[in-house]
C-alpha positions in Angstrom: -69.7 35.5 33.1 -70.0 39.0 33.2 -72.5 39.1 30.3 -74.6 36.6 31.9 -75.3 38.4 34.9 -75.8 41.5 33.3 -78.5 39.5 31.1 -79.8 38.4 34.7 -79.7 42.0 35.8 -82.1 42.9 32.9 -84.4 39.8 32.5 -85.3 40.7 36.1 -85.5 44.7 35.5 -87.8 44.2 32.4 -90.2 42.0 34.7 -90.1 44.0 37.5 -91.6 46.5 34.9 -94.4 44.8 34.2 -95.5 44.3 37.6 -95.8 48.7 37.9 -97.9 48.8 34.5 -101.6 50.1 36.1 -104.3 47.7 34.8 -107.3 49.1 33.3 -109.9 49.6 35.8 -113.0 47.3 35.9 -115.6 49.0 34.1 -119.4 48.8 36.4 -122.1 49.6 33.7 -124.7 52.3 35.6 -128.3 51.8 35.5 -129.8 54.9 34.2 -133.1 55.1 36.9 -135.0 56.5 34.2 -135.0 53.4 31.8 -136.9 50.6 33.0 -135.6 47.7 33.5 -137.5 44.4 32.2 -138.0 42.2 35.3 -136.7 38.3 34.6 -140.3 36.2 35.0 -139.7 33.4 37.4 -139.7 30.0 36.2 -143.4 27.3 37.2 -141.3 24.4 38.4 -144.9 22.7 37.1 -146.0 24.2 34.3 -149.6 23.4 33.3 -149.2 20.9 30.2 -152.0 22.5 27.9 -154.4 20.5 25.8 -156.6 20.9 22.9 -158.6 17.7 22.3 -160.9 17.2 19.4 -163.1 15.5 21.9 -163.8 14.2 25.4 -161.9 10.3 24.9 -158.8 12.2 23.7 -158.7 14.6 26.8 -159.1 11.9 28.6 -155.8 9.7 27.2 -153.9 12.7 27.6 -155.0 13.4 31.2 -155.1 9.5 32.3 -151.2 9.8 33.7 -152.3 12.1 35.9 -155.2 11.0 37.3 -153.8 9.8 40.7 -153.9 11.7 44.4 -151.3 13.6 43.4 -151.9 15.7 40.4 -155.6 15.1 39.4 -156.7 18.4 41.1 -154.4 20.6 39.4 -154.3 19.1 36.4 -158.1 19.4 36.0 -157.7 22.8 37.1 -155.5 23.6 34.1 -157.2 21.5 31.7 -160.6 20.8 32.5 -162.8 18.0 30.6 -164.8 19.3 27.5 -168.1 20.5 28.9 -171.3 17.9 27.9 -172.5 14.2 29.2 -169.0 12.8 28.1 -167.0 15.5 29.7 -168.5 14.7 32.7 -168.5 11.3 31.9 -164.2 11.0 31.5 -163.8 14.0 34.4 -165.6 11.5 36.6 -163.5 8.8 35.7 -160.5 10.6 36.2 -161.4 11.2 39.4 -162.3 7.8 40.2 -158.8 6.4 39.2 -157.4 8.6 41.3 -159.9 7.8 44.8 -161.6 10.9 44.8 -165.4 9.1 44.6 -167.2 12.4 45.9 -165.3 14.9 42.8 -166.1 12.0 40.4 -169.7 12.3 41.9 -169.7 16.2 41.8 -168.8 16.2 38.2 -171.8 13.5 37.2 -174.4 15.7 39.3 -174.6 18.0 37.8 -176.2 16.5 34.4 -179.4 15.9 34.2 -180.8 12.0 35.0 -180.6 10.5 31.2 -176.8 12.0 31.5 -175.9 10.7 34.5 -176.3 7.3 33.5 -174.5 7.9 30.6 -171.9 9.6 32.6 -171.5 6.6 35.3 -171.5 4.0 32.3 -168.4 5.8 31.0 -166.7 5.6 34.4 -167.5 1.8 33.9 -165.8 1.6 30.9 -162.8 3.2 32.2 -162.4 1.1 35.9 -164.0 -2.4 34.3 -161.0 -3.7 32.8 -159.2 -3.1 36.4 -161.4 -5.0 38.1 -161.5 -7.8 35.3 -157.9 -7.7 36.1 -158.5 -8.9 39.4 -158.0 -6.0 41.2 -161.4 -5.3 43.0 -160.3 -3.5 46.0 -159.2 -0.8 43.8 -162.0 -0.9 41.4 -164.4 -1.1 43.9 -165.7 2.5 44.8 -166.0 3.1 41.1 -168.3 0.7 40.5 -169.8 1.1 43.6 -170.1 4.9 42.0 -171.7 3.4 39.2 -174.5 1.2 41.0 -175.9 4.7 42.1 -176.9 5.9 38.8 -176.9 2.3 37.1 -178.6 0.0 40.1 -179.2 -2.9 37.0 -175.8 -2.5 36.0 -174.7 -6.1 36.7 -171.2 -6.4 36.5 -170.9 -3.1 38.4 -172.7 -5.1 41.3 -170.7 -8.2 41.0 -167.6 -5.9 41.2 -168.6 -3.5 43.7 -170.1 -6.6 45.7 -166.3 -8.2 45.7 -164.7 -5.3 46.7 -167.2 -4.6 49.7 -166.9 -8.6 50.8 -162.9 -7.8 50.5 -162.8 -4.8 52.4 -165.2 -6.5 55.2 -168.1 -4.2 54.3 -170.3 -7.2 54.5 -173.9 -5.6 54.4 -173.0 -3.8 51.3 -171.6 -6.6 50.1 -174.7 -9.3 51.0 -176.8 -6.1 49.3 -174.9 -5.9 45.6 -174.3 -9.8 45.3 -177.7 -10.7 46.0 -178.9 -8.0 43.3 -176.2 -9.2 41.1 -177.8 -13.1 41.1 -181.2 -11.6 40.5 -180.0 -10.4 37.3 -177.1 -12.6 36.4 -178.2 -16.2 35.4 -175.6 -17.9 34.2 -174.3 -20.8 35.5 -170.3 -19.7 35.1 -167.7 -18.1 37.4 -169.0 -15.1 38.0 -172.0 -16.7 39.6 -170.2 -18.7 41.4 -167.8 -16.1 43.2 -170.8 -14.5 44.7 -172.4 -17.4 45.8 -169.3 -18.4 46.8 -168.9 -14.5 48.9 -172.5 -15.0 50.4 -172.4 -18.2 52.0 -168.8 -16.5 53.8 -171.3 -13.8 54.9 -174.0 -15.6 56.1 -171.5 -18.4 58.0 -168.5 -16.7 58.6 
């Protein structure tokens, strides 16, 4: 019993001990102010994706996802279109997708008359399957965008002519049908929908 205790005794000696060892002292590394210190650059939550197209059809499928409200100004900012007619051409469409008719028009301007034609038919290109789709409310200001520089552009008046009978903008509308009819002559669906659109207008 005796030897137990004392065991106790020393167990709690030998621990008591430990608790008066000193711990090393934290060591705080100091900053010599004569050695510069490298600031840590801060981090673009958005960094500019950059992009090296061989030409003006591949800028434009890497920049189409972005072509909404959104991002289309700053990602043309970053990466703007090839320079030239085609340039303009996909910028302009970019624009367009994303509603922004008077950049789309800025872009095309500023080429000569031969190149803005070509420019507005590649805007065409790019918004004519949307409206094919059925979907002429939204392709509507692009083709109206493209009856200013192509006024014999058919399709581009059917389209634009739908939209503006959709959206209740009836003179346009009476205007780019008509047109449309002039130079449209067959007897098929097409012809038919505007017909169809201007009798509405005329007898509501």
């Amino acid at each position: 019993m005796r030897t137990l205790y004392r065991l106790g005794i020393a167990y709690i000696a030998v621990c008591g001990g430990l608790l008066l060892v000193p711990r090393p002292a934290e060591v705080v590394p100091v900053l010599d102010p004569q050695v510069a210190v490298e600031p840590v650059p801060a981090t673009d939550p958005h960094p500019a994706q950059p992009i090296t197209p061989g030409n003006a059809r591949e800028w434009f499928e890497q920049a189409k996802p972005f072509c909404n409200t959104l991002e289309v100004v700053t990602r043309i900012h970053y990466a703007p279109p090839p320079s030239g007619t085609e340039g303009a051409g996909y910028g302009a469409a970019c624009y367009a997708l994303a509603g922004m008719i008077d950049s789309a028009r800025a872009l095309i301007d500023r080429l000569d008359d031969n190149g803005r034609s070509r420019a507005a038919g590649i805007v065409f290109e790019v918004g004519h399957p949307v409206a094919d789709a059925g979907d002429d409310r939204s392709a509507g200001p692009m083709m109206s965008l493209v009856v200013d520089y192509q006024p014999a552009n058919y399709m581009a008046l059917y389209h634009a002519g739908m939209a503006e009978f959709a959206t209740g903008e009836r003179g346009l509308a009476k205007k780019h049908l008509h047109r449309f009819l002039e130079l449209y002559s067959p007897e098929d669906g097409w012809r038919s929908s505007a017909q169809g659109a201007l009798r509405q207008i005329q007898d509501p």
